[in-house]
C-alpha positions in Angstrom: 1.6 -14.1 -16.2 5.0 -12.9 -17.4 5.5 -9.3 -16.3 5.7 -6.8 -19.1 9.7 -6.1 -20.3 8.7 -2.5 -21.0 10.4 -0.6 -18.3 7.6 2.0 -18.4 4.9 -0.6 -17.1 4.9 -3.8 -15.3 1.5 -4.1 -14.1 2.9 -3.8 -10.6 2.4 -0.8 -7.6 4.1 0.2 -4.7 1.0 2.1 -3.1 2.1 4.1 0.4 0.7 5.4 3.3 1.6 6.4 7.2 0.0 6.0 10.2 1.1 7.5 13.7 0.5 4.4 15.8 2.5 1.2 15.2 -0.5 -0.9 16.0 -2.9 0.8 13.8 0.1 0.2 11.3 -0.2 -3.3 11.8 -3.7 -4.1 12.0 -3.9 -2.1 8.5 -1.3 -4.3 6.9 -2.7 -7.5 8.6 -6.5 -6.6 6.7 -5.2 -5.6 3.6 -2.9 -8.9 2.9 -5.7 -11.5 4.5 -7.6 -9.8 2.1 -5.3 -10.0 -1.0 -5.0 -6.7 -1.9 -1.5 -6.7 -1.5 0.8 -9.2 -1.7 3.2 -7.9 1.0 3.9 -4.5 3.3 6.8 -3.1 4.7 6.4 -1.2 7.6 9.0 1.8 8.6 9.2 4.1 11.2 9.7 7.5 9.9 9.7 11.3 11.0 7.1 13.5 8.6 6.9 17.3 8.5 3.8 18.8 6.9 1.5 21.4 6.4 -1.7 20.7 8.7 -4.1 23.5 9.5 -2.0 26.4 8.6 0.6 25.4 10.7 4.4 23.6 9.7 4.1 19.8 12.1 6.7 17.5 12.9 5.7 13.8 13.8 6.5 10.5 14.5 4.5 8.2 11.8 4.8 3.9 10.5 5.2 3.8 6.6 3.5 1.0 4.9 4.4 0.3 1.6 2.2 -2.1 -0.4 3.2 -4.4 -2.8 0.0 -5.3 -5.6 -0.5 -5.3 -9.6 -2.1 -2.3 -10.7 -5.4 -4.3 -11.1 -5.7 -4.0 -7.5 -4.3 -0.7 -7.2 -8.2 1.5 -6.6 -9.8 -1.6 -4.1 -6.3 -1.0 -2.7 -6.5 2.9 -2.0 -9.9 2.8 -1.5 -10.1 0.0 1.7 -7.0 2.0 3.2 -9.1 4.9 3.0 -11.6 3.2 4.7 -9.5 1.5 7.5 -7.5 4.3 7.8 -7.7 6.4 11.4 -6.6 10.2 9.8 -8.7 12.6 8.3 -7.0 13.0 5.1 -4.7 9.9 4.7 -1.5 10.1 2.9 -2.5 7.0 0.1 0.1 7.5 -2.6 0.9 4.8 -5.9 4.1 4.9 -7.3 4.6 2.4 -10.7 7.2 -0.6 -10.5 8.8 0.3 -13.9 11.2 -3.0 -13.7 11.9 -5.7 -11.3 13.2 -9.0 -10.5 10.2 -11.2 -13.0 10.2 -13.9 -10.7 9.1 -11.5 -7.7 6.6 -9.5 -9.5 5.3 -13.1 -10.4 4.6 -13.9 -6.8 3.3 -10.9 -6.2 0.5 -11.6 -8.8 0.2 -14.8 -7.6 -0.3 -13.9 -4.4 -2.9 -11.0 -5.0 -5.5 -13.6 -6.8 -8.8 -14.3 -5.8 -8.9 -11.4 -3.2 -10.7 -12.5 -0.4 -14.1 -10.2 0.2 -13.6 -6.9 2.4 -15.1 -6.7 5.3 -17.9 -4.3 5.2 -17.2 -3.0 8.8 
């Protein structure tokens, strides 16, 4: 698969989300790439401040950034849903509008044949 030379759409997602535990970070990343869903993560620590509740928060969270093809992009969202500890999880997709062609190709490659999700 050669990714698309429009810059407007590659067929590839970054698709985000944060956790407030490093663990749960990494048991999320460690499902969702044995499962081929994405092809990689990146995990971050960051500071978030939000609306929660009627009240401004401040807090400590793990970015995970997923790397997939936009194929993948709804199993994606929806198993982090799923996994995800938080009552409303941030689960965001941004498009990859141009890239590096032989790293979007491994990224394809490496999301085939996803493996079946766990139903627990």
């Amino acid at each position: 698969m050669s990714p698309s030379a429009d810059t407007h759409q590659t067929g590839f997602v970054v698709v985000i989300t944060t956790t407030d535990k490093e663990q749960e970070s990494e048991s999320l990343t460690e499902v969702i790439i044995r499962e081929k869903l994405a092809a990689c993560a990146q995990i971050l620590p960051i500071r978030s401040r939000y609306w929660w509740k009627g009240s401004v928060e401040t807090a400590d969270e793990w970015q995970i950034q997923f790397k997939t093809t936009a194929a993948l992009r709804e199993p994606l969202v929806c198993r982090i849903v799923q996994l995800h500890s938080y009552e409303t999880p941030e689960v965001v997709c941004l498009p990859i509008t141009a890239g590096n062609e032989a790293y979007l190709q491994w990224v394809h490659d490496s999301t085939q044949d996803p493996a079946p999700t766990d139903p627990g």
